[in-house]
N, C-alpha and C positions, 0 to 999 in steps of 0.2 A: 412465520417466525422461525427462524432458525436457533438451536441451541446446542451450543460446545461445551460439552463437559471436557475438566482438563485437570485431575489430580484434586487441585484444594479450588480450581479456578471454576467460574461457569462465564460463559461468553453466549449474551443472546444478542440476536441479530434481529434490531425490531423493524426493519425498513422492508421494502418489497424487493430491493435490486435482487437480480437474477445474475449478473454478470462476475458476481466472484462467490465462492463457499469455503467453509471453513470444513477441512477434510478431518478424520481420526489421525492422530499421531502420536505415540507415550510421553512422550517428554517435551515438544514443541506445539509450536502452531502451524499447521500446515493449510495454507492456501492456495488456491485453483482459482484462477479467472479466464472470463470468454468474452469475445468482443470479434466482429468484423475485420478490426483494424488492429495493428501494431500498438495506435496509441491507447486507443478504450483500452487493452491490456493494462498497460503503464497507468491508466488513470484509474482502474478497477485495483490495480494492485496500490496504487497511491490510500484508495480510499477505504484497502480492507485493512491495509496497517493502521490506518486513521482508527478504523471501525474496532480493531482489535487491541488501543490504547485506550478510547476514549468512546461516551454513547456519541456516537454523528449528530444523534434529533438534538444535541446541545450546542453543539457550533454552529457561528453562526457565519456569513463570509463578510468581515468586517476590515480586512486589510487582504493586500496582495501579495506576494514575493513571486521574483523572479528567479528560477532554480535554471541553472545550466550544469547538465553532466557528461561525458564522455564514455564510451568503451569500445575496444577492439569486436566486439561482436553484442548481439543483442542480450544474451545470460546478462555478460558484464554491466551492458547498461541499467537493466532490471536491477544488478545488485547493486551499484551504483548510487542509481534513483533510491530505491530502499535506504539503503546508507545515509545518503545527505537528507533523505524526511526525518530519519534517528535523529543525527546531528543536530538537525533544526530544531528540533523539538527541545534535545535535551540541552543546547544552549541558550537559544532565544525563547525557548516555553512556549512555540508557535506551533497548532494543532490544525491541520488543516482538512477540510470537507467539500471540495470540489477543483480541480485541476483542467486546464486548459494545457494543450500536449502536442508538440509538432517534434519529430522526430527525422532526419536527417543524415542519407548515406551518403560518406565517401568513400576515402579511406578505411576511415573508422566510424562510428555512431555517435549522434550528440543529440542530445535531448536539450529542447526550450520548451520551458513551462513558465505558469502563471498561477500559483498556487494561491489559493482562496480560503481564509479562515480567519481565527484569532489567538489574542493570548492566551496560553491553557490558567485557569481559574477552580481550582479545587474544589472550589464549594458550587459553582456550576456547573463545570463539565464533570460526569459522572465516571472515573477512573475504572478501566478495568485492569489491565493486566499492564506491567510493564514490561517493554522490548526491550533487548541487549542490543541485538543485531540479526541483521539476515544473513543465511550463511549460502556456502554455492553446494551445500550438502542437498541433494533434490530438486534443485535449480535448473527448469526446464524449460523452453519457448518451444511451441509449433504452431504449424500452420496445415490444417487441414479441411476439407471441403470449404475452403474459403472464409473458415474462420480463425482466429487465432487463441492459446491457450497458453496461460504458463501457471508453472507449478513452482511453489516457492515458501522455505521455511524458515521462519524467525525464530529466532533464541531466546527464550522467556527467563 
């Protein structure tokens, strides 16, 4: 179990993943994820935002949506992706907990996903904190001994 204290917040993490953590930061939420591949990145950070709005053990994967996003380099795409799971949330009330992730160079970067979850329901899903946005303040991707990391802070 993991627990983030955060001013007036507390953020516990009741699941066993290993692949993203919730770091110390005054004012934000700062997250770390680790993964093999570029896309466990993207789908670890899909699912600590998930984890950082909502408890996960309450979603259930009851619908799908199909997300496509663009960016000149992989930060972008990260903030990108982060951005339109916001969006989605705060339009269509869609809270998602497992992502399917293919990611694609050319010129630029374009993410296809398969996002997995349901409608958010207040008296089910257990709220924790809400997001503004992710910002590119701390906004990191590497690739070291063959694993990949990025660091990344949302706006509470």
């Amino acid at each position: 179990m993991h627990v983030l204290k955060h001013q007036n917040y507390l953020l516990i993490c009741d699941h066993n993943l290993d692949n993203y953590k919730f770091l110390d930061h005054t004012t934000d939420i700062l997250v770390e994820t680790h993964s093999q591949s570029i896309e466990g990145v993207f789908t670890q950070a899909g699912l600590a935002l998930s984890d950082t709005m909502i408890d996960l053990s309450t979603i259930e994967s009851k619908l799908n949506k199909k997300i496509n996003v663009t960016g000149y380099d992989l930060p972008s795409l990260l903030y990108n992706w982060l951005e339109e799971l916001i969006v989605i949330f705060d339009i269509e009330g869609i809270i998602f907990n497992d992502f399917k992730i293919n990611i694609i160079q050319s010129k630029n970067y374009k993410l296809e996903a398969t996002a997995l979850g349901e409608i958010f329901n207040k008296i089910k899903h257990k709220p924790k904190i809400e997001v503004k946005a992710v910002t590119y303040h701390m906004l990191k991707i590497k690739k070291l001994n063959n694993r990949f990391n990025a660091k990344f802070l949302l706006d509470i």
